[in-house]
C-alpha positions as CSV (number, residue, x, y, z in Angstrom):
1,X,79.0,-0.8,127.4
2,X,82.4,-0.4,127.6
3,X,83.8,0.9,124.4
4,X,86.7,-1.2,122.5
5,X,90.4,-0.1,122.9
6,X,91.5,2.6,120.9
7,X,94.5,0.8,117.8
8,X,98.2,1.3,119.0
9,X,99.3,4.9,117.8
10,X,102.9,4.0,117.6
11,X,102.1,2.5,114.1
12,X,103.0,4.2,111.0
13,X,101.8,4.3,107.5
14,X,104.3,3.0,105.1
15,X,105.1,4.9,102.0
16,X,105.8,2.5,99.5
17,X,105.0,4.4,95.8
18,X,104.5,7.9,94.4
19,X,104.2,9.0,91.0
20,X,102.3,11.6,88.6
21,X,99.5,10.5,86.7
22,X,98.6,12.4,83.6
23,X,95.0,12.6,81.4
24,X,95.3,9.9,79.0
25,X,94.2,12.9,76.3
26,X,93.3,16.8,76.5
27,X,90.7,18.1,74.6
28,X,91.4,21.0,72.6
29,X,92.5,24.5,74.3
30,X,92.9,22.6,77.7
31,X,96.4,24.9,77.7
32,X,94.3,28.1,78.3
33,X,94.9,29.6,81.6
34,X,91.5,29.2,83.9
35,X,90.7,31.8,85.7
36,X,89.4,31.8,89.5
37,X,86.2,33.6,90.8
38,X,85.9,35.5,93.5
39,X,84.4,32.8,96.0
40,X,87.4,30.4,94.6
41,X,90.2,33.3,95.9
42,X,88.6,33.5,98.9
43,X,89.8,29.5,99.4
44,X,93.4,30.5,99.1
45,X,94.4,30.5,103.1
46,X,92.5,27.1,103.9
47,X,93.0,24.0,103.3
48,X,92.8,21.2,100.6
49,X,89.6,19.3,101.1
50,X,90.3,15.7,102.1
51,X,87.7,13.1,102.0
52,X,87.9,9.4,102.0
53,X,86.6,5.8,102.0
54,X,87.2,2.7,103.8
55,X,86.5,-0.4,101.7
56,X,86.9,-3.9,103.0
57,X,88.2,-6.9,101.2
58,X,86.0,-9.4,100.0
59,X,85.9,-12.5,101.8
60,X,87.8,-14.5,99.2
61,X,90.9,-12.1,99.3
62,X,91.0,-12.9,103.0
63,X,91.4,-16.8,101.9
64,X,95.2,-18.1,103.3
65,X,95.9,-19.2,99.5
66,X,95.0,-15.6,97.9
67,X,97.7,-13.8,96.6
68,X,97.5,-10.6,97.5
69,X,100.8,-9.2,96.2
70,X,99.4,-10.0,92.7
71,X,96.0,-8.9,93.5
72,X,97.5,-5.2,94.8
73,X,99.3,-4.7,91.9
74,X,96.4,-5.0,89.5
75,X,94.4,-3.3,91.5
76,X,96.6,0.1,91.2
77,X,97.1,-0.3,87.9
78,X,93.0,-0.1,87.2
79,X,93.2,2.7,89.8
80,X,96.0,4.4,87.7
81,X,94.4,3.9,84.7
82,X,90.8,4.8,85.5
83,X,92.4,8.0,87.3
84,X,94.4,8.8,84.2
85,X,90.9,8.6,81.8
86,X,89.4,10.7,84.6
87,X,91.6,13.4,84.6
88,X,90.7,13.3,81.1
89,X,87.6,15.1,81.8
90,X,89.3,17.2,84.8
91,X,92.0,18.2,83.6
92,X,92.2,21.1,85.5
93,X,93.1,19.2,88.6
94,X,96.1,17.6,86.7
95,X,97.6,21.2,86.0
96,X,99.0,24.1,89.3
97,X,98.2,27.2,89.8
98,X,100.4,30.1,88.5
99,X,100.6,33.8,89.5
100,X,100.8,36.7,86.7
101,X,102.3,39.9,89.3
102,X,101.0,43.5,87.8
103,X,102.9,46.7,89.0
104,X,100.9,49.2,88.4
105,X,98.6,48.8,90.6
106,X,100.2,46.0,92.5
107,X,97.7,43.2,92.3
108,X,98.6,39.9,91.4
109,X,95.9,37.5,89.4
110,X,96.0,33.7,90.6
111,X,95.1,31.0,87.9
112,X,95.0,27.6,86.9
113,X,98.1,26.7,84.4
114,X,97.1,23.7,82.8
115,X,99.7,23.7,79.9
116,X,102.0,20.8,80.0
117,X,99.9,20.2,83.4
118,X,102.9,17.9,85.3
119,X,99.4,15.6,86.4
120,X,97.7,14.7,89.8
121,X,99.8,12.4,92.6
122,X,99.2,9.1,93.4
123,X,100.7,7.2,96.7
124,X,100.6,3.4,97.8
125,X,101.1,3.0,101.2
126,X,100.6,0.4,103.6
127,X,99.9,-0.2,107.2
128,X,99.3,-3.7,107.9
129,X,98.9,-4.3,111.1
130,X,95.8,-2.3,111.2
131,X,92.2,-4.0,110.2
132,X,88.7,-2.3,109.2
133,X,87.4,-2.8,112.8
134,X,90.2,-0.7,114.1
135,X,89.2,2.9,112.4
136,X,85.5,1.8,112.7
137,X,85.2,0.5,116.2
138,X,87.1,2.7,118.9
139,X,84.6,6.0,119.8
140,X,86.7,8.7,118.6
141,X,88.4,8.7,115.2
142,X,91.9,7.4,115.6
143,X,94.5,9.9,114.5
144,X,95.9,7.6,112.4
145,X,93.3,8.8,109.6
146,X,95.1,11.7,109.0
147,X,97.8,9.5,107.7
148,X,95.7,8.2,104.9
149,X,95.9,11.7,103.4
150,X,98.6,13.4,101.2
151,X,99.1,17.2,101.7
152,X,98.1,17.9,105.1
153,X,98.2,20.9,106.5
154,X,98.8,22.4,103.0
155,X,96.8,25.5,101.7
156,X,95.4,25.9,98.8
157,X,97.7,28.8,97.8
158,X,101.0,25.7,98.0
159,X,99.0,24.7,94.6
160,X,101.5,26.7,93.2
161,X,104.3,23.8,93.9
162,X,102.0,20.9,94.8
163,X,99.5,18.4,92.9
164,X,95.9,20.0,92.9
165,X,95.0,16.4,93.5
166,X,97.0,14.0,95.2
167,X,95.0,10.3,95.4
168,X,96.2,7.8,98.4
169,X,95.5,4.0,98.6
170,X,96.6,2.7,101.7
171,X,96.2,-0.8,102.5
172,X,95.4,-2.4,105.6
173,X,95.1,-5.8,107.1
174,X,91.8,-6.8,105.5
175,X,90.4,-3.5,103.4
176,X,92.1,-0.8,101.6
177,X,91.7,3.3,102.4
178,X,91.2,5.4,99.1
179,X,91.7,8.9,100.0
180,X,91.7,12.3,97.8
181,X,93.1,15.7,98.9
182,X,91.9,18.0,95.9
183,X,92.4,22.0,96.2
184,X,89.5,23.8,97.0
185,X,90.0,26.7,94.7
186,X,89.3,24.1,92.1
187,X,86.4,22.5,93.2
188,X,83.9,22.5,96.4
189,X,82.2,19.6,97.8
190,X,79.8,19.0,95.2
191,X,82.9,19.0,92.7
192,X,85.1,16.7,94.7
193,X,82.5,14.1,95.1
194,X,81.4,14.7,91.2
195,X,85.2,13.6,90.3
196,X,85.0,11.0,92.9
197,X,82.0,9.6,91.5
198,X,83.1,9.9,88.0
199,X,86.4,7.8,88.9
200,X,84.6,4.9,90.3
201,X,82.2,5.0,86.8
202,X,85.1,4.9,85.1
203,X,86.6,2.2,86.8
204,X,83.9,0.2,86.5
205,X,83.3,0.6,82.6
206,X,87.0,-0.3,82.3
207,X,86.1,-3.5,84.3
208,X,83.8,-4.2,81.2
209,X,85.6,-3.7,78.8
210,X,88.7,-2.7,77.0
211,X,88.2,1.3,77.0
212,X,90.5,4.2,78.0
213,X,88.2,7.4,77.7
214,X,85.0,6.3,79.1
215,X,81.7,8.7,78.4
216,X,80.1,9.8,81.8
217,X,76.9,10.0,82.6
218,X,77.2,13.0,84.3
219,X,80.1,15.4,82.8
220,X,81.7,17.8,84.4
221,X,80.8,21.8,83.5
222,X,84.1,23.7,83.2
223,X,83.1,26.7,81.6
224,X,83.9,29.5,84.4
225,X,81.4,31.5,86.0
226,X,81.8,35.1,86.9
227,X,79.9,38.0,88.2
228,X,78.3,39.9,84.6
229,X,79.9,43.2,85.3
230,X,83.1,41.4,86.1
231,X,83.6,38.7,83.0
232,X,87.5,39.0,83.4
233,X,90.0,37.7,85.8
234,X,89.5,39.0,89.4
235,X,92.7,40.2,90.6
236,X,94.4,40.6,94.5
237,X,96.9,42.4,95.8
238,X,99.8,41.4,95.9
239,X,101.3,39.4,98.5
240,X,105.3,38.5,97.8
241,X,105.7,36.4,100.3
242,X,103.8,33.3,99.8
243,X,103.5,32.5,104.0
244,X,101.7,35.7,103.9
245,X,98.8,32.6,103.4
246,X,99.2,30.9,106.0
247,X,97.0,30.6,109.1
248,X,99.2,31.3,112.2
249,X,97.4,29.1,114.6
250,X,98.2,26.7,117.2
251,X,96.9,22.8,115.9
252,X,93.8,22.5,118.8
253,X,93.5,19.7,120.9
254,X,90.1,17.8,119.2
255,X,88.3,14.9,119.8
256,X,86.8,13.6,116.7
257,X,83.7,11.1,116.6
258,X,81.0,10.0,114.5
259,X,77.4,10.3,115.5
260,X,74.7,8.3,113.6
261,X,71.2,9.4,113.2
262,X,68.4,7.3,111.7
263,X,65.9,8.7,109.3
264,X,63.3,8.4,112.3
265,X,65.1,10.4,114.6
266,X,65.7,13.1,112.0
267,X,62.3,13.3,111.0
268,X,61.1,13.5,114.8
269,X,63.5,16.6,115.3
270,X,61.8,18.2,111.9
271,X,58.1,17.5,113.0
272,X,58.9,18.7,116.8
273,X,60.7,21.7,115.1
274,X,58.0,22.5,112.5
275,X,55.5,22.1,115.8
276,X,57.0,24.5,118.4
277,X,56.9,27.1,115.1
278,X,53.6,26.4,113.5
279,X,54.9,26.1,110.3
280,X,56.1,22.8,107.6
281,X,59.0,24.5,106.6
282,X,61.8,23.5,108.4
283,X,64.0,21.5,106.6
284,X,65.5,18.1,108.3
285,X,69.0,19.5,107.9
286,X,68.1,22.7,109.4
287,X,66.3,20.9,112.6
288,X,69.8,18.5,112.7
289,X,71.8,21.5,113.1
290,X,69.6,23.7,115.1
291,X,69.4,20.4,117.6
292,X,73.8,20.2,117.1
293,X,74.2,24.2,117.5
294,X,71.9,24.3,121.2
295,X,73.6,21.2,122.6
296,X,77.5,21.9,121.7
297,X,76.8,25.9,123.3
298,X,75.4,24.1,125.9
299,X,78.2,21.8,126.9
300,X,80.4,24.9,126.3
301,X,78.7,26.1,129.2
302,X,78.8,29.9,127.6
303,X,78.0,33.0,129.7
304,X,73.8,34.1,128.6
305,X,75.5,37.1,126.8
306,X,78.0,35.7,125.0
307,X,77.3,35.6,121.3
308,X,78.1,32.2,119.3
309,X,77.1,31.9,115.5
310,X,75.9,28.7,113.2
311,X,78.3,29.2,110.2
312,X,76.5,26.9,107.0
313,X,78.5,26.4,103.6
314,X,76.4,27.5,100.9
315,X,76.2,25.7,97.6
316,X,75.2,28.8,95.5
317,X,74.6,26.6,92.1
318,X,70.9,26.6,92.4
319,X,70.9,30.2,93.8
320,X,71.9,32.0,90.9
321,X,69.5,33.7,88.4
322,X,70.4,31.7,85.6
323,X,70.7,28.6,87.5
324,X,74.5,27.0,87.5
325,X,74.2,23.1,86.3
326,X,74.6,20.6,89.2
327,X,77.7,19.5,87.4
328,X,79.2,23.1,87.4
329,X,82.7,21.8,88.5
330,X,84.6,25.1,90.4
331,X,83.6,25.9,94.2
332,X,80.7,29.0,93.9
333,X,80.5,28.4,98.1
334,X,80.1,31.6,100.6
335,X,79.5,31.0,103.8
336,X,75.9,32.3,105.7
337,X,76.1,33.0,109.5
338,X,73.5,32.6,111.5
339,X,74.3,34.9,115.1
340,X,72.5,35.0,118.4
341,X,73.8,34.9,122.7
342,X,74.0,31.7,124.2
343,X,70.7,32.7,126.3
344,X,68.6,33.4,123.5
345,X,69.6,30.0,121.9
346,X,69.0,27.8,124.8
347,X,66.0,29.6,125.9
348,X,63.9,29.8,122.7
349,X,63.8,25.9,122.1
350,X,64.8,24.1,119.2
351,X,62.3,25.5,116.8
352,X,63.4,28.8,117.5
353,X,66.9,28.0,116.7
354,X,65.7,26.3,113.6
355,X,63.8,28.9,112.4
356,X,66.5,31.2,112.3
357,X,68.9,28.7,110.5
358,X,65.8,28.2,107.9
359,X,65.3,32.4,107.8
360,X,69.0,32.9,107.0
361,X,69.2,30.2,104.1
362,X,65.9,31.8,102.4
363,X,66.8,34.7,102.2
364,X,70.4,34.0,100.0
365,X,69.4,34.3,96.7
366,X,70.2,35.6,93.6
367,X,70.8,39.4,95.1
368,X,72.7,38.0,97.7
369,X,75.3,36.2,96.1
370,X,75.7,38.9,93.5
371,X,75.9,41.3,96.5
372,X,78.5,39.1,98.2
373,X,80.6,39.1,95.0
374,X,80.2,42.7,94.5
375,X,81.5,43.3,98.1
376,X,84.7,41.1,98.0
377,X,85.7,42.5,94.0
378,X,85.2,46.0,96.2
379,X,87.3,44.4,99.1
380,X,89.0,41.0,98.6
381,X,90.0,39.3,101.5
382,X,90.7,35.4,102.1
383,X,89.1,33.3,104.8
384,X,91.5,32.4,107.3
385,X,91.2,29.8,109.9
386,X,92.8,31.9,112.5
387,X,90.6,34.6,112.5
388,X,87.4,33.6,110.7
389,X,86.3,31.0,113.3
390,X,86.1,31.3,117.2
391,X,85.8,28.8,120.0
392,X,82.1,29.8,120.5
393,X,80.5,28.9,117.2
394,X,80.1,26.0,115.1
395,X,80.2,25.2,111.4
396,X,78.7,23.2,108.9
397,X,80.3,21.5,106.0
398,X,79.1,18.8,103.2
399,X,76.2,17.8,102.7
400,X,74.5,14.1,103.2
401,X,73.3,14.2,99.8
402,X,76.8,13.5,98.1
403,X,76.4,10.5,97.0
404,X,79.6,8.6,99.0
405,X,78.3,4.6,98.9
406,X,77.6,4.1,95.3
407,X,81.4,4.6,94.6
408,X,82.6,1.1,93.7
409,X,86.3,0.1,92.7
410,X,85.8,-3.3,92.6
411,X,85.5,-4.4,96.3
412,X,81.5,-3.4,97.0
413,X,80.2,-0.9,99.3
414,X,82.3,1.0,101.4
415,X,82.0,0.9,105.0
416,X,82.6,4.3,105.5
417,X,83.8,7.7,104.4
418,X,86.3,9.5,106.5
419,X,88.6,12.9,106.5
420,X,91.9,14.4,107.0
421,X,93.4,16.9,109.3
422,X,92.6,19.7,106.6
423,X,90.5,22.5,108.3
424,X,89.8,20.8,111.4
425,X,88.7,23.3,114.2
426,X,86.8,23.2,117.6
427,X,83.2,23.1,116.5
428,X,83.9,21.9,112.9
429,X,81.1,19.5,111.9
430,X,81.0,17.1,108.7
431,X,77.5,16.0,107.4
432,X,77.5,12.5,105.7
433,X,74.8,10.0,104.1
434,X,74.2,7.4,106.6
435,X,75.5,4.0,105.4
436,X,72.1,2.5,105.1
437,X,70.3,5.6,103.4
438,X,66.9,6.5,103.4
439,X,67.7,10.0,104.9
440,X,69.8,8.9,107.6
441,X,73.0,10.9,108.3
442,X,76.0,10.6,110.1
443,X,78.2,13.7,111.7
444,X,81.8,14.1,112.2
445,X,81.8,16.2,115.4
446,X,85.2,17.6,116.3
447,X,85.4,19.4,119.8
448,X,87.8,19.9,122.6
449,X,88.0,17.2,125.2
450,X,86.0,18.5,127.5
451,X,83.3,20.0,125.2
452,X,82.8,16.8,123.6
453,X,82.8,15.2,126.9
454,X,79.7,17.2,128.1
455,X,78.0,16.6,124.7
456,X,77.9,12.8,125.4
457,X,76.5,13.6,128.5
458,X,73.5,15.9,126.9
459,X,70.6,14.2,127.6
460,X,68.3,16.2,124.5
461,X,71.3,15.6,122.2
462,X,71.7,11.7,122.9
463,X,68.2,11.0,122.8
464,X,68.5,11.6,119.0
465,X,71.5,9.6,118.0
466,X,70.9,6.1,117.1
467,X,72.9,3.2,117.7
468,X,74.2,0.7,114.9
């Protein structure tokens, strides 16, 4: 089947508003400084997380006698207002970060200033002559995406000057883009997709009725976390010169597509992983990424000796000793690395590659976070995307659990979520709920050209993607 013509990409998105939204209300002390754990300093060098979904019209604002000017503008407004009641339960995300310098010793301690917090960005922006079909339909995702983002290519240390959150609708032809670039220092996955889904409750309570604050259903947690022996602020040293943050690294080449797999594919690749090990207790995820990790080295064509490493986010919520909520809203992430040679990978089958994924993630527990903590207080360091990740390795980031379809501002399901150019790197993956649910799940693979090439030719990797 030949695959559908990529959109124009002389097209550009239209800027047509920008403003600052504020928290309708603070609560009380909201003016304190909050402080940033370790694993949240360690964020400083990358970038903002950008996430987004694509939401159609429904059929009737598609009618020739629908007016859509009218129907925008009200549709902002319950955005802006909805956003503004939000931020009244983050208001962390409405303030910057600030720097207090010590001299003696030089360190400098980074923190979130939330008085007189100037609020979070919102943009309207248009590009007409796109539809729906165009981002869903051509093979690879068309660059365009990246345009339905605010701050790209930021770092999270340019929090200092810019919005911690920056929101961007972008309309198209026949469905609207909503698109949120929040700072990772504040918040990790889990957070980002806690404040998304807060939002769209909000929204939809305000639909009902005349409220501004609405109660959620599922707060956020902002009382701070840190290690026992370390209750204060975690300082670094100092840095003058903000570039200092920067990853020096030349924007890769990528091709970026969207491979689907159904709940019955996923569950073959856990039973035939589970079988060649003798054991039930492989996870799905960890069978997905063991299946992901052997076929991209194998299109990489690596030497037998050369060593290439699974890198998986951690969510550590669940992994400390007292437990942090679900709703904990900050971003307690370190990242676990799994390492073996490309021989040993392809030759012990995809059990065997699975099995070491499921060893590594068992063994982070309690001790080992604390330990990790412990280390970086000892030696703090930031992760930088021009010398943490190499060309041989892949890495694993969000989870398929967020729950991305049941946001709802008014226009039904969305088709699909999608990302920006933040953090984008040869062997990045993005995990996603599949659109129809029951344990399906869809990956963002970005790879060179000819890696990802190879990959669609990979006979034991195609045989568990499913069509839609």
């Amino acid at each position: 089947m030949t695959p559908p013509p990529p959109p124009p990409q002389s097209t550009t998105v239209r800027y047509i508003s920008d403003c600052l939204i504020k928290p309708h209300r603070l609560p009380p002390h909201s003016d304190r400084p909050r402080h940033l754990a370790p694993w949240e300093l360690a964020m400083l060098a990358v970038h903002y997380i950008q996430k987004g979904l694509l939401f159609p019209f429904p059929p009737h604002c598609l009618d020739p006698g629908f007016d859509r000017p009218a129907f925008i503008h009200s549709f902002l407004d319950k955005l802006k207002r909805s956003l503004s009641s939000a931020l009244s339960h983050f208001y962390p995300l409405a303030g910057r970060l600030a720097t207090l310098k010590h001299t003696d010793p030089p360190l400098h301690t980074v923190f979130v200033d939330c008085a007189d917090s100037p609020g979070a960005r919102f943009i309207h922006a248009a590009l007409l002559d796109m539809t729906v079909a165009d981002i869903l339909s051509p093979t690879y995702v068309p660059s365009i995406v990246h345009s339905f983002f605010d701050h790209n290519w930021a770092v999270n240390h340019d929090g200092h000057s810019l919005s911690l959150l920056s929101a961007q609708v972008t309309e198209l032809a026949d469905g609207v883009f909503i698109g949120l670039s929040m700072n990772h220092t504040i918040g990790d996955g889990t957070s980002f997709w806690l404040f998304f889904n807060s939002w769209s409750e909000i929204f939809q309570a305000q639909e009902k009725g005349d409220v501004d604050v609405v109660q959620l259903s599922r707060p956020p947690v902002l009382t701070r976390w840190f290690p026992e022996n370390h209750p204060g602020p975690v300082s670094l040293p100092s840095a003058d010169n903000p570039s200092s943050f920067h990853p020096h690294y030349r924007v890769p080449d990528l091709r970026e597509r969207v491979f689907h797999f159904s709940a019955d594919a996923i569950a073959s690749l856990k039973a035939e992983a589970n079988r060649q090990c003798g054991t039930p207790n492989i996870s799905s995820f960890q069978s997905l990424t063991a299946l992901l990790w052997r076929c991209i080295t194998r299109a990489r064509c690596l030497p037998p000796s050369q060593v290439t490493r699974c890198r998986v986010l951690s969510n550590n919520r669940a992994r400390l000793d007292p437990p942090l909520p679900p709703e904990y809203f900050g971003s307690p992430v370190t990242m676990l690395r799994a390492a073996t040679t490309a021989g040993e990978l392809l030759g012990g089958g995809l059990g065997w590659a699975a099995l070491l994924l499921h060893a590594l993630v068992a063994e982070h527990g309690n001790a080992k976070v604390l330990e990790w903590n412990e280390e970086w207080i000892k030696s703090p360091q930031v992760y930088r995307l021009d010398r943490t990740f190499d060309p041989c390795s892949i890495i694993m980031s969000s989870s398929p659990r967020f729950n991305m379809y049941g946001n709802d501002f008014g226009l039904g399901k969305a088709a699909a979520p999608r990302s920006g150019c933040a953090n984008k790197i040869d062997g990045k993956v993005t995990s996603y709920p599949g659109r129809e649910g029951g344990g399906s799940i869809d990956l963002e693979i970005c790879l060179s050209p000819a890696t990802m090439a190879s990959l669609e030719a990979d006979a034991e990797f195609m045989a568990a993607v499913t069509d839609l």
